[in-house]
FIZAKOL-327087 format. One record per residue (C-alpha): residue number from 1; x, y, z. Coordinates in steps of 0.1 Angstrom, whole numbers. Layout:
! FIZAKOL-327087
> NUM;X;Y;Z
...
END
This chain:
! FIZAKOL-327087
> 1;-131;-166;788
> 2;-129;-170;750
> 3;-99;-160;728
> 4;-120;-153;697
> 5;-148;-134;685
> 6;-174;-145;661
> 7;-170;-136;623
> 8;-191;-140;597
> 9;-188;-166;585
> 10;-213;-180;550
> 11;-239;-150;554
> 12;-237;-154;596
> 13;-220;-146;627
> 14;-205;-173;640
> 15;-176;-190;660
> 16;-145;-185;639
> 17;-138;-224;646
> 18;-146;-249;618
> 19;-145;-287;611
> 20;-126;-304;590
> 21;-142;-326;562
> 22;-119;-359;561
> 23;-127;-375;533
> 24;-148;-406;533
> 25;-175;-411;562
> 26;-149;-395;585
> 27;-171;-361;593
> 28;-207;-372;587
> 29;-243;-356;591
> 30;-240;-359;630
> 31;-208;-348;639
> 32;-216;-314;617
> 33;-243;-312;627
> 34;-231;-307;668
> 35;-203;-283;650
> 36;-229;-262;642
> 37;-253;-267;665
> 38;-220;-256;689
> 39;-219;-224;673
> 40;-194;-228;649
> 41;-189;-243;610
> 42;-196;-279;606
> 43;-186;-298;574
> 44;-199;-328;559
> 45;-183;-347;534
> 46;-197;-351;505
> 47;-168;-380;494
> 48;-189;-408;489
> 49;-208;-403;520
> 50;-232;-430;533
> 51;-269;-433;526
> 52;-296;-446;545
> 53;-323;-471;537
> 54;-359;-467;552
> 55;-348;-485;585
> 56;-317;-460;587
> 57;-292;-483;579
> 58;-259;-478;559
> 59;-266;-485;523
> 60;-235;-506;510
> 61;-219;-492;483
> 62;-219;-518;461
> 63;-206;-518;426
> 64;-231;-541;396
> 65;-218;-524;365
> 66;-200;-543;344
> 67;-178;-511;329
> 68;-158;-489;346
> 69;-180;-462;328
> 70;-211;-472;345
> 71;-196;-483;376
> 72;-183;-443;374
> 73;-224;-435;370
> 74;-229;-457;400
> 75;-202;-440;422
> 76;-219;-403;412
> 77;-256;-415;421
> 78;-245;-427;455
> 79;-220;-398;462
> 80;-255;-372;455
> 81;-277;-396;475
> 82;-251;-399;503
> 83;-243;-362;505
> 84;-280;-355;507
> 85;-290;-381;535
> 86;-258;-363;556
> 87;-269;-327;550
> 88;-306;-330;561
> 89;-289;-349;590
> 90;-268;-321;599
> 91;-292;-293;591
> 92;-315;-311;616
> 93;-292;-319;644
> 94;-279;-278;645
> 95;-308;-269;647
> 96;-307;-235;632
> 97;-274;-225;646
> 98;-238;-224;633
> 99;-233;-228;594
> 100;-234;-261;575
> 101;-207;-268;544
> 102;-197;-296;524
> 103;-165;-309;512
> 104;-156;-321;478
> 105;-124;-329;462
> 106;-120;-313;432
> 107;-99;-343;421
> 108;-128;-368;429
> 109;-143;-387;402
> 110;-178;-367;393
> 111;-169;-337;414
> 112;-189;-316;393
> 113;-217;-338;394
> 114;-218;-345;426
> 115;-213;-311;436
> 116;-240;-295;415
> 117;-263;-324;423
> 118;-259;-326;461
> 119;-263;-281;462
> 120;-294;-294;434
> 121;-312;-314;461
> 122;-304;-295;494
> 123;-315;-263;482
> 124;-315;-239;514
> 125;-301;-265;538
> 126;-261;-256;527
> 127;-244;-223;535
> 128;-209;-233;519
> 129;-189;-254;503
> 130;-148;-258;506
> 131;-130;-276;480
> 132;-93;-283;474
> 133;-71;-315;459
> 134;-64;-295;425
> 135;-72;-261;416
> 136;-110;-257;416
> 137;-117;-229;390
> 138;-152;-239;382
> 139;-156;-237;419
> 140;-171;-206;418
> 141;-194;-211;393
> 142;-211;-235;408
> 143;-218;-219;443
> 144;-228;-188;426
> 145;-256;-209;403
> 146;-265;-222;438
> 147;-266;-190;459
> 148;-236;-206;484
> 149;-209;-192;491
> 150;-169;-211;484
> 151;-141;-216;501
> 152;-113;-231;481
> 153;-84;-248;501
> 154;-52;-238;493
> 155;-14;-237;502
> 156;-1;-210;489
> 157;-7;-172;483
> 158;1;-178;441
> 159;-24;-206;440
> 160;-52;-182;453
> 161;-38;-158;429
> 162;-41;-178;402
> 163;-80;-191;409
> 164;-90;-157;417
> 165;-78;-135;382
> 166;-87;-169;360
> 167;-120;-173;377
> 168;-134;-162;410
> 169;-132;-127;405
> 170;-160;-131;383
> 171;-179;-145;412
> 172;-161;-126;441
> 173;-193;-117;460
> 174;-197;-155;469
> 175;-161;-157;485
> 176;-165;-171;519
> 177;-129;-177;532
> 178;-100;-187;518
> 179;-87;-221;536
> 180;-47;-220;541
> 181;-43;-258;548
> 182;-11;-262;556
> 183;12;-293;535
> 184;36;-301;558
> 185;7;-301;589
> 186;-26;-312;574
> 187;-37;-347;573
> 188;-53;-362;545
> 189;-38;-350;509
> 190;-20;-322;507
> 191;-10;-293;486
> 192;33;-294;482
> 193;39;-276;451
> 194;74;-293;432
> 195;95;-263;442
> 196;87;-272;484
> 197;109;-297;498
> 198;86;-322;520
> 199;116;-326;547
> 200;118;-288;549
> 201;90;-274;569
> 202;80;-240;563
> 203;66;-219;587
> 204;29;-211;578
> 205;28;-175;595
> 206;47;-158;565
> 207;31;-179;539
> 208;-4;-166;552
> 209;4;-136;554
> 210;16;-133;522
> 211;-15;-148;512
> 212;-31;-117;536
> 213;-10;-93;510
> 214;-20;-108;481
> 215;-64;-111;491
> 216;-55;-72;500
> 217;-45;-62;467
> 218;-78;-77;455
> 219;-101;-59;478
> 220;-108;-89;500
> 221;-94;-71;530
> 222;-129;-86;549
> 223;-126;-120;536
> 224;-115;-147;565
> 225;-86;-170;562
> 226;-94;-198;581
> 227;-57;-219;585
> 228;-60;-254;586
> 229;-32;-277;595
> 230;-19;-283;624
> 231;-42;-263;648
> 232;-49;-280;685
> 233;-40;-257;712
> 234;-56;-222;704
> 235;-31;-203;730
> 236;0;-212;701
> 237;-20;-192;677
> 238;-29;-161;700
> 239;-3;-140;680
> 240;-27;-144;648
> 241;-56;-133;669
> 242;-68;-94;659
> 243;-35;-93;643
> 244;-36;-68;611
> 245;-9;-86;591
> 246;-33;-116;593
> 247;-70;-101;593
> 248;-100;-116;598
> 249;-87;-155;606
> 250;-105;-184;618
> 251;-93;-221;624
> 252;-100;-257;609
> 253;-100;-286;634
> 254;-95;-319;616
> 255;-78;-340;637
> 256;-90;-330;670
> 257;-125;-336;664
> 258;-118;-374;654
> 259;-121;-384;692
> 260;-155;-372;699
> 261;-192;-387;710
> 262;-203;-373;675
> 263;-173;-389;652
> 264;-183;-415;627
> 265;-149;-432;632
> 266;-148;-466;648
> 267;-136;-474;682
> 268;-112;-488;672
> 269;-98;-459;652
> 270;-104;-436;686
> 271;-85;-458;704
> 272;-54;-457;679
> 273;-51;-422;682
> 274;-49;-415;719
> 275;-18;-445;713
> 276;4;-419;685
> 277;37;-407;695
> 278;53;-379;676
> 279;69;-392;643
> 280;41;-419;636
> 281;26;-394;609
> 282;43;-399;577
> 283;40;-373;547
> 284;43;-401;514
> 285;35;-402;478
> 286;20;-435;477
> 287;-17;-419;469
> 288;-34;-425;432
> 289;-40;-388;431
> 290;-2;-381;428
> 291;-7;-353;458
> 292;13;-358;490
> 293;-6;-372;515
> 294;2;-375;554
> 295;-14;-406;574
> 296;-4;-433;602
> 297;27;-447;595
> 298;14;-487;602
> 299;17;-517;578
> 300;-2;-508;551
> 301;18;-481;544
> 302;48;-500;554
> 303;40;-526;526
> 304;38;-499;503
> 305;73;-486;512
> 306;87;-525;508
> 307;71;-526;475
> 308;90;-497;457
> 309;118;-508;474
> 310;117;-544;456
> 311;119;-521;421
> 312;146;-523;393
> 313;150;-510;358
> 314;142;-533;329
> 315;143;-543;295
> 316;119;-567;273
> 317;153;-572;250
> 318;188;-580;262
> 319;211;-544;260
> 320;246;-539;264
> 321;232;-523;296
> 322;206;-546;305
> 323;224;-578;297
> 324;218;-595;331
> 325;184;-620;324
> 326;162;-629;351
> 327;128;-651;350
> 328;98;-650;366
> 329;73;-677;358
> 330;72;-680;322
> 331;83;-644;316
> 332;124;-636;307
> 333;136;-599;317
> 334;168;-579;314
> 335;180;-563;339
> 336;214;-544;351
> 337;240;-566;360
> 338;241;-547;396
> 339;208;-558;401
> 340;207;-593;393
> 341;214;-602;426
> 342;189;-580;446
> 343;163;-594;419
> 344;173;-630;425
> 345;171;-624;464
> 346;133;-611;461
> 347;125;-636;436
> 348;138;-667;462
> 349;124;-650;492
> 350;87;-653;474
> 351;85;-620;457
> 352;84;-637;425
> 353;61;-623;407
> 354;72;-590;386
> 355;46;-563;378
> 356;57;-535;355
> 357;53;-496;362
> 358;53;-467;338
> 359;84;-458;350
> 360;99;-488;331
> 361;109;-506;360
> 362;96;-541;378
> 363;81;-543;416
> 364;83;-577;426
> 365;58;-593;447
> 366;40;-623;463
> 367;15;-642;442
> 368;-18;-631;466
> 369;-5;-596;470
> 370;-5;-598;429
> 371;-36;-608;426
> 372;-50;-586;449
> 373;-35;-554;431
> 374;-47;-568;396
> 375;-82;-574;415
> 376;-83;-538;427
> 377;-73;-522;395
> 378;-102;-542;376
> 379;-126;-533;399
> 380;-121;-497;393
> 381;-154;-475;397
> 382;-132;-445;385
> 383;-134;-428;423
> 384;-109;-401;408
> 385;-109;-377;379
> 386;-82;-390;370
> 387;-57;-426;386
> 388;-23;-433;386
> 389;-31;-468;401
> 390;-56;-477;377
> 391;-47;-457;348
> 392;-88;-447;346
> 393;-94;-407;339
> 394;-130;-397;337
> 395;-118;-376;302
> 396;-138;-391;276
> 397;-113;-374;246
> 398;-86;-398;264
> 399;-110;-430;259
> 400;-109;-426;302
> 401;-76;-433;302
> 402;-45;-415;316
> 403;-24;-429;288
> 404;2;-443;316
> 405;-3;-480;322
> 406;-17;-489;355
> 407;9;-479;384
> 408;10;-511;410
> 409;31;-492;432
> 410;-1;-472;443
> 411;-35;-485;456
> 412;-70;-479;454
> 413;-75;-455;480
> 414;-119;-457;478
> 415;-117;-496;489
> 416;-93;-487;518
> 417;-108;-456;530
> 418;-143;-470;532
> 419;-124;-502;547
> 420;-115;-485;578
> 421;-142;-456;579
> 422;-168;-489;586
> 423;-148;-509;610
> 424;-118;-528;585
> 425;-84;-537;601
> 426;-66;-503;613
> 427;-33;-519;599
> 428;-43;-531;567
> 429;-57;-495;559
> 430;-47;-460;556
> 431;-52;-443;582
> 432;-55;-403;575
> 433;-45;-378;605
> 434;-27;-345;605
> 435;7;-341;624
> 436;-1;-331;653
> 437;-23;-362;664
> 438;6;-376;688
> 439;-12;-348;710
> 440;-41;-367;721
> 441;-16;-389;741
> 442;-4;-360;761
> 443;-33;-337;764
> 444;-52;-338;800
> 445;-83;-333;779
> 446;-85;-366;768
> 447;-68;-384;799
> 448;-84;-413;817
> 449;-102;-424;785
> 450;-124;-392;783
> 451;-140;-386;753
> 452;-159;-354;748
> 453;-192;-343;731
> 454;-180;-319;703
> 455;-198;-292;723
> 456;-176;-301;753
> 457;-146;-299;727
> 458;-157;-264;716
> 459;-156;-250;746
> 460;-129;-266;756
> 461;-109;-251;723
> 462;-123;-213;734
> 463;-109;-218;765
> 464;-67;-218;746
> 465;-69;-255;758
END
């Protein structure tokens, strides 16, 4: 027996149950494709997805510009080729059924581009796009040109209220869904405004239906919220089933789907996540975006955590403050007297080389782990609208720069994601998953090594299971 009805869902009745997008080449042509083709909404990521030569090989995304400008044009003709090798791919493999959406970030380098290029190309073969990472106002615009219909990702009712009277209203009759994703339970980036504390979980149930109240008030009393974040066992949402202080709700499964037949991930990767415990999800700040972002707490981010910790406060001249002088290779700084000796320590343990932040204060690290960040930051292909680690904004008014020097307390999150999304070192990467991943330990569905079709997961989701 099921515990939901369909909805309609992007012009169609369908299974109120719909993929995630994860980012790069983590939700692909295939796996939405079997979404759909299971009755429900797949989504394919449109983040620099992967292309196919004749043969039906990956294309490597390889970078020959010698700017970051026309490394930028590079990264937005592969993004549109990519996104339309996945969506024929996935239109073909549901096979009429279900609904097909893509993801963007709105905070992804071309996102306008990409997005009108890949909806350009694919003309009939996409029913919806979702989009979050920033607030999205030409959103609407766009799938209305195109004849799709949107569904921003948000995190809060005054978000939604502000996208809606500064822009969707104008283009309310292409509203899909609204996407509550959930910042302290999503995976991936997410959406904590400066007033939310990230140790102090809220629950989502009154923030959604506040954001129930608010879509009410705009006549949009028929429009879904589908709540992402956080969802794995249906029968712990029954109470937001064909209840009126929700509405018309459907799900997002991002994590769950990661362990399937259909999942792009490595082996590897699968294997990683049936090993989680509770607690190994950790919600940082580390990301170039400068958004939260939750993923598996291994080394890589552990070698991020190290590296702010090796940080002090500096001067290029001697203060009354900053009288305490410390020298790294042919460089002399000042620092605080206090932190002379913690400086000293790094510097003798092989930390000895110290990279400034725009915070005017000094990381100190090894020689190769210098060169690598200096490397990365060099190599930039602009992958974001706008990067804290590489200082690179795709605003040509700002001469594509942020105007902040180059943050080496970040990292350039394109290089690792497509690291790990094609088979790189699990601990040398970030690994995205939502919160509630220490679940496929536990749950009988996956015991013995069993890993299911995403039809079998579908069915096995209807079920409360």
């Amino acid at each position: 027996m099921s515990l939901l009805d369909t909805l309609m869902m992007s012009g169609k009745e369908v299974l109120p149950l719909v993929e995630g997008g994860k980012g790069i080449s983590a939700t692909n042509g295939i796996s939405s494709g079997a979404w759909a083709a299971a009755g429900g909404v797949g989504t394919v990521s449109c983040v620099n997805a992967d292309s196919f030569d004749d043969a039906g090989n990956i294309i490597p995304q390889i970078y020959h510009g010698k700017t970051r400008i026309e490394r930028h044009q590079e990264l937005i003709d592969y993004a549109i080729d990519g996104g339309l090798d996945q969506v024929r791919q996935a239109h073909d493999v549901a096979g009429g059924k279900g609904r097909i959406h893509i993801n963007v970030l709105w905070e992804m380098g071309g996102a306008e581009a990409i997005l009108d290029g890949v909806l350009t190309k694919a003309k009939g073969l996409v029913h919806g796009v979702t989009c979050g990472a920033g607030m999205p106002y030409k959103l609407s615009e766009i799938a209305a040109k195109h004849k799709v219909f949107y569904h921003p990702i948000i995190s809060s009712a005054r978000a939604f209220g502000i996208l809606w009277k500064r822009a969707y209203q104008k283009h309310g009759d292409w509203l899909g869904s609204v996407v509550y994703e959930d910042p302290w339970l999503a995976g991936g980036h997410n959406g904590l405004s400066n007033a939310e504390d990230p140790l102090e979980p809220q629950d989502p149930y009154p923030r959604v239906a506040a954001l129930r109240t608010m879509m009410n008030k705009f006549g949009l009393e028929r429009v879904p919220i589908i709540m992402a974040g956080g969802v794995w066992y249906l029968r712990d949402w029954a109470h937001w089933i064909n209840n009126p202080e929700i509405g018309p709700i459907a799900f997002q499964y991002g994590t769950r789907p990661l362990l399937t037949k259909e999942s792009p991930i490595p082996t590897i990767w699968k294997e990683a996540l049936t090993k989680l415990k509770e607690g190994d999800i950790l919600l940082h700040r580390f990301s170039p975006t400068g958004f939260y972002s939750s993923a598996v707490h291994n080394r890589f981010l552990g070698q991020l955590e190290s590296r702010s910790e090796r940080q002090v406060k500096f001067k290029s001249k001697q203060t009354e403050d900053f009288s305490a002088e410390i020298q790294t290779g042919k460089r002399k700084y000042f620092v605080q007297p206090e932190d002379k000796p913690k400086a000293d320590s790094w510097i003798d343990s092989g930390y000895n080389e110290a990279m400034k932040t725009p915070d005017d204060t000094l990381i100190f690290t090894s020689l190769a782990e210098c060169q690598e960040i200096r490397q990365d930051q060099k190599d930039c292909m602009g992958c974001l609208s706008q990067c804290k680690f590489s200082n690179w904004s795709e605003n040509p008014d700002t001469k594509y720069s942020t105007g902040r020097g180059a943050d080496p307390r970040s990292f350039c999150i394109q290089k690792t994601l497509m690291d790990i999304a094609h088979g790189g070192p699990l601990e040398n990467n970030l690994m995205f998953a939502g919160h509630s991943a220490f679940n496929f330990s536990s749950d009988p569905f996956f015991s013995n090594g069993f890993v299911p079709t995403v039809k079998e997961l579908v069915d096995r989701i209807l079920t409360g299971d």
